[in-house]
N, C-alpha and C positions, 0 to 999 in steps of 0.2 A: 518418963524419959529423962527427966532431971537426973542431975548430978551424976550422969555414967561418963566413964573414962572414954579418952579420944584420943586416937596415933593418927596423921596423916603421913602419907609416901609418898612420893611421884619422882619420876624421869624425865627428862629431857633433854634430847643428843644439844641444845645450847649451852654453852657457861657462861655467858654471859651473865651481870650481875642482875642483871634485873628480869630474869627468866622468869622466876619463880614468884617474884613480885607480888601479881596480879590474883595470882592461887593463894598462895599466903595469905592476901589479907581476906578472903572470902572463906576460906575455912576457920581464922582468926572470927570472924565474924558470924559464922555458923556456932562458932563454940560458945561465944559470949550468948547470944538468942537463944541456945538450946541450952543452957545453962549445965555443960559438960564442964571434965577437966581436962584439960590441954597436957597428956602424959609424956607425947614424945612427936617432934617431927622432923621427915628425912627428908629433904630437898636435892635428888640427887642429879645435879646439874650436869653436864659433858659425856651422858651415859644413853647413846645411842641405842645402846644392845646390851642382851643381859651381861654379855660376858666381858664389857666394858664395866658394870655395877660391881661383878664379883669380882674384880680385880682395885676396885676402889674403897676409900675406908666407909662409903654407904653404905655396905651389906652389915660392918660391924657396930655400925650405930641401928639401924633395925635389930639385929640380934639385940643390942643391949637393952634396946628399948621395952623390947619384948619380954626377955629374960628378967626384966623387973618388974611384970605386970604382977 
Protein backbone atom coordinates (compact mmCIF):
# COMPACT_ATOMS: atom_id res chain seq x y z
CA UNK A 1 0.00 0.00 0.00
CA UNK A 2 3.07 2.29 0.02
CA UNK A 3 3.75 5.06 -2.22
CA UNK A 4 -0.07 5.23 -3.82
CA UNK A 5 -1.39 8.77 -4.61
CA UNK A 6 -4.00 10.60 -2.23
CA UNK A 7 -6.76 13.59 -2.92
CA UNK A 8 -8.75 14.52 0.03
CA UNK A 9 -12.39 16.54 -0.28
CA UNK A 10 -14.55 17.78 2.19
CA UNK A 11 -17.45 20.36 2.86
CA UNK A 12 -18.53 22.19 5.41
CA UNK A 13 -21.57 24.81 5.50
CA UNK A 14 -18.54 26.88 8.11
CA UNK A 15 -15.95 29.31 6.69
CA UNK A 16 -14.53 29.83 9.34
CA UNK A 17 -10.69 29.59 9.37
CA UNK A 18 -10.10 26.94 11.26
CA UNK A 19 -13.06 24.50 9.96
CA UNK A 20 -11.00 22.43 8.20
CA UNK A 21 -8.14 22.54 10.66
CA UNK A 22 -8.71 19.54 12.63
CA UNK A 23 -9.32 17.23 9.32
CA UNK A 24 -6.30 18.61 7.63
CA UNK A 25 -3.94 17.73 9.98
CA UNK A 26 -5.29 13.95 10.38
CA UNK A 27 -5.26 13.22 6.86
CA UNK A 28 -1.76 15.18 6.78
CA UNK A 29 -1.06 12.46 9.13
CA UNK A 30 -2.55 9.52 7.59
CA UNK A 31 -0.41 10.20 4.44
CA UNK A 32 2.99 10.58 6.19
CA UNK A 33 2.12 6.74 8.23
CA UNK A 34 0.91 5.26 5.11
CA UNK A 35 3.57 6.59 3.33
CA UNK A 36 1.30 7.95 0.15
CA UNK A 37 1.72 11.06 -1.86
CA UNK A 38 -0.33 13.94 -1.01
CA UNK A 39 -1.53 14.79 -4.95
CA UNK A 40 -4.35 17.39 -4.30
CA UNK A 41 -6.60 18.69 -1.58
CA UNK A 42 -10.00 20.56 -1.60
CA UNK A 43 -11.20 22.08 1.65
CA UNK A 44 -14.38 23.44 0.62
CA UNK A 45 -15.29 25.57 3.34
CA UNK A 46 -19.02 28.02 3.36
CA UNK A 47 -20.47 25.02 1.13
CA UNK A 48 -23.65 23.88 2.88
CA UNK A 49 -25.14 22.30 -0.38
CA UNK A 50 -23.96 21.00 -3.45
CA UNK A 51 -25.31 23.76 -5.32
CA UNK A 52 -23.42 26.21 -2.95
CA UNK A 53 -19.81 23.80 -4.16
CA UNK A 54 -20.95 24.20 -7.91
CA UNK A 55 -21.21 27.70 -7.79
CA UNK A 56 -17.73 28.05 -6.01
CA UNK A 57 -14.13 27.77 -7.45
CA UNK A 58 -13.99 24.14 -5.34
CA UNK A 59 -15.62 22.15 -7.94
CA UNK A 60 -12.66 23.61 -10.43
CA UNK A 61 -9.74 22.74 -8.16
CA UNK A 62 -11.35 18.94 -7.87
CA UNK A 63 -11.61 18.84 -11.59
CA UNK A 64 -8.09 19.94 -11.80
CA UNK A 65 -6.82 17.83 -9.43
CA UNK A 66 -8.32 15.00 -10.93
CA UNK A 67 -7.68 15.92 -14.58
CA UNK A 68 -3.92 15.49 -13.57
CA UNK A 69 -4.08 12.35 -12.04
Amino acid sequence: MHGKKSITMATAYNSADWTMEALANHYETLVRYMEWQDVGQVWATGCGARSLVEKSSFADMAYKIGANL
